[in-house]
VOBA-223687 format. One line per 4 residues: number of its first residue (from 1); their letters; for each residue x negated, y, z negated of C-alpha. Coordinates in Angstrom, 2 decimals. Layout:
# VOBA-223687
NUM	a	X,Y,Z | ... $
# end
This chain:
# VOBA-223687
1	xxxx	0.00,0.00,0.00 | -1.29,3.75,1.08 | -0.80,6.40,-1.56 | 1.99,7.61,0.83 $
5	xxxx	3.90,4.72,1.08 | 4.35,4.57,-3.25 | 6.51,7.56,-3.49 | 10.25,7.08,-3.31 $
9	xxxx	12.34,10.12,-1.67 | 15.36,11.16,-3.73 | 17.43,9.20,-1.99 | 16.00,5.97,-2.98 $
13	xxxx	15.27,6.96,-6.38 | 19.04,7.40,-7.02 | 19.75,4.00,-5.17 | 17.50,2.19,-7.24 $
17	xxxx	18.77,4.26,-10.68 | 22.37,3.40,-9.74 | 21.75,-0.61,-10.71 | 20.49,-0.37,-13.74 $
21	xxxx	21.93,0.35,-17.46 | 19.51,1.40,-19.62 | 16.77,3.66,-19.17 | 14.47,6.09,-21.61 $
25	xxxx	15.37,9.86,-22.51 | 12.83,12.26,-23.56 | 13.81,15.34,-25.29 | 12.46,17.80,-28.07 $
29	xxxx	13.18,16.99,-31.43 | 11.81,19.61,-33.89 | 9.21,20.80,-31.49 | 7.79,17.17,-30.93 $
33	xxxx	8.37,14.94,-27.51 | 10.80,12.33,-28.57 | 11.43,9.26,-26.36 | 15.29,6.92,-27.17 $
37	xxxx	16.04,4.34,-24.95 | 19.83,4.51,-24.27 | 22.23,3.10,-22.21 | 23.78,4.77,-19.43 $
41	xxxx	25.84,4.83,-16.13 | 25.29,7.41,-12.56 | 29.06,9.04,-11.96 | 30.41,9.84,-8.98 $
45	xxxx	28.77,13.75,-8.88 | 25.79,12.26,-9.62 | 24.89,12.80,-13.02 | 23.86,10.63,-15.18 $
49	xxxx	26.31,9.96,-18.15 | 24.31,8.70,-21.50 | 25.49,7.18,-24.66 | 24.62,9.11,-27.82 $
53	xxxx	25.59,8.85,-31.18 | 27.50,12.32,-32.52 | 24.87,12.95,-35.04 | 21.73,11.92,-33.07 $
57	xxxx	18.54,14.88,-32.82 | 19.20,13.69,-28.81 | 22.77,15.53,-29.23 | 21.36,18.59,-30.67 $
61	xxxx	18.55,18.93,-28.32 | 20.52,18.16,-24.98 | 23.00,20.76,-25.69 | 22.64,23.21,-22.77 $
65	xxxx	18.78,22.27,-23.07 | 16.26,20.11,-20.24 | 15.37,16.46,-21.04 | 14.27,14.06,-18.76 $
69	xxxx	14.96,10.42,-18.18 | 13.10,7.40,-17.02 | 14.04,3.83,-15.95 | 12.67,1.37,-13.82 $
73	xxxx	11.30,-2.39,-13.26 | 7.98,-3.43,-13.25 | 6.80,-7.30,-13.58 | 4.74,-7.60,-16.38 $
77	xxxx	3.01,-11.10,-14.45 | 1.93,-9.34,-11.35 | 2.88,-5.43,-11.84 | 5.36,-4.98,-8.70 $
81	xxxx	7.83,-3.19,-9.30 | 9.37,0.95,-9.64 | 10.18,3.73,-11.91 | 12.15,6.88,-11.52 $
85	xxxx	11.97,9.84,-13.18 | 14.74,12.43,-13.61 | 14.28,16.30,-15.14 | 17.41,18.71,-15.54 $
89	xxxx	19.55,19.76,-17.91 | 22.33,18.56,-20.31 | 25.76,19.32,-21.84 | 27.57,16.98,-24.48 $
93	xxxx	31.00,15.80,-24.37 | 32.43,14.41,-27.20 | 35.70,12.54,-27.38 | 38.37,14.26,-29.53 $
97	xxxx	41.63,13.15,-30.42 | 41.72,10.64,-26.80 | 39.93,11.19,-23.66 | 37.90,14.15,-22.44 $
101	xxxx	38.06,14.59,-18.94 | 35.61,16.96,-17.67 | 35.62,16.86,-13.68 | 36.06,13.70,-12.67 $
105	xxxx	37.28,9.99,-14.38 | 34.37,9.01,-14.70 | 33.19,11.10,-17.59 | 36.09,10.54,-19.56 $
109	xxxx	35.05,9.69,-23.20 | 37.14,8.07,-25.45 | 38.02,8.91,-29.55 | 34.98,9.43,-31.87 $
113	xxxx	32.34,8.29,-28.45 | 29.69,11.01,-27.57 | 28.10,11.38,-23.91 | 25.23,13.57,-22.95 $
117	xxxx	25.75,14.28,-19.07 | 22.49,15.38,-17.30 | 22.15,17.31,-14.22 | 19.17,15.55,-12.01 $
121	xxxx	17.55,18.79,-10.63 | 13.78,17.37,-10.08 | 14.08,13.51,-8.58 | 10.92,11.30,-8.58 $
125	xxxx	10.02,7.55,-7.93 | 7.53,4.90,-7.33 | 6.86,1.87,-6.20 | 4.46,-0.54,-7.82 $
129	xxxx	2.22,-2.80,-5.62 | 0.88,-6.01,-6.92 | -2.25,-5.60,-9.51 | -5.82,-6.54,-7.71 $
133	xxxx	-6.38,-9.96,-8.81 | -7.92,-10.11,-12.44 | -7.29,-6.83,-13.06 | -4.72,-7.62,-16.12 $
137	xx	-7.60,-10.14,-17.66 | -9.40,-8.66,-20.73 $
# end
C-alpha cells in the first residue's frame, strides 16, 4: 500500500462508521483529555447519536462544546484493518416526560435516556495494511 492509497475520503469513512456500534469519545473533562467508549448509532442527517448517562462529565462537556470520536477495526493477528476519526460539535438531548423529537425519528429519546448528538464537521479515515512480517515479535 502507497501512503496515498491509506486515506479514506469522507465518503468511505461514514460507510465504514455506519456498521459499527460502539466507538471512543474524547472530550475535556476539567481541562484534561478524557477518552469513554460509548455506544452509538449514525441518523439519517448524519450525526452521530451517543449514549450518555445524565450525570456523566461527557454531558457537561458536549453541551454546545467540540469532542471528537473514534471507531474502527484493526486485527490484532496481522494489523489490517481501519479507523475513523470524527471532530465537531455537540448538543444533548435528554428525554423528559416521553420522547424528544428533535428533527427527525431518529433522535427521539425516550423517559430518563440522555443522547449527545455530534455534528461531524472534520471527517478522517484509514486503512491498515498487513504488519511486515515479524514486526509484532518482541
Amino acid at each position: 500500500m502507497n501512503a496515498d492509497s491509506d486515506l479514506l475520503d469522507s465518503r468511505q469513512a461514514m460507510r465504514l462508521l455506519a456498521g459499527m456500534t460502539t466507538g471512543r469519545v474524547i472530550y475535556t473533562a476539567e481541562a484534561l483529555p478524557a477518552v469513554l467508549p460509548v455506544r452509538f448509532r449514525l441518523a439519517e442527517d448524519g450525526s452521530v447519536l451517543l449514549d450518555a448517562h445524565p450525570s456523566a462529565d461527557l454531558v457537561r462537556a458536549a453541551e454546545g462544546g467540540v469532542i471528537a470520536f473514534e471507531t474502527g477495526e484493526i486485527d490484532q493477528s496481522d494489523g489490517n484493518g481501519w479507523s475513523v476519526t470524527l471532530l465537531g460539535r455537540a448538543d444533548v438531548i435528554t428525554g423528559g416526560d416521553g420522547h424528544v423529537r428533535t428533527g427527525s425519528p431518529d433522535t427521539a429519546v425516550t423517559a430518563g435516556r440522555t443522547v449527545i448528538r455530534m455534528y461531524p464537521e472534520l471527517v478522517s479515515g484509514r486503512r491498515f495494511g498487513a504488519l511486515p512480517e515479524g514486526a509484532g515479535e518482541p
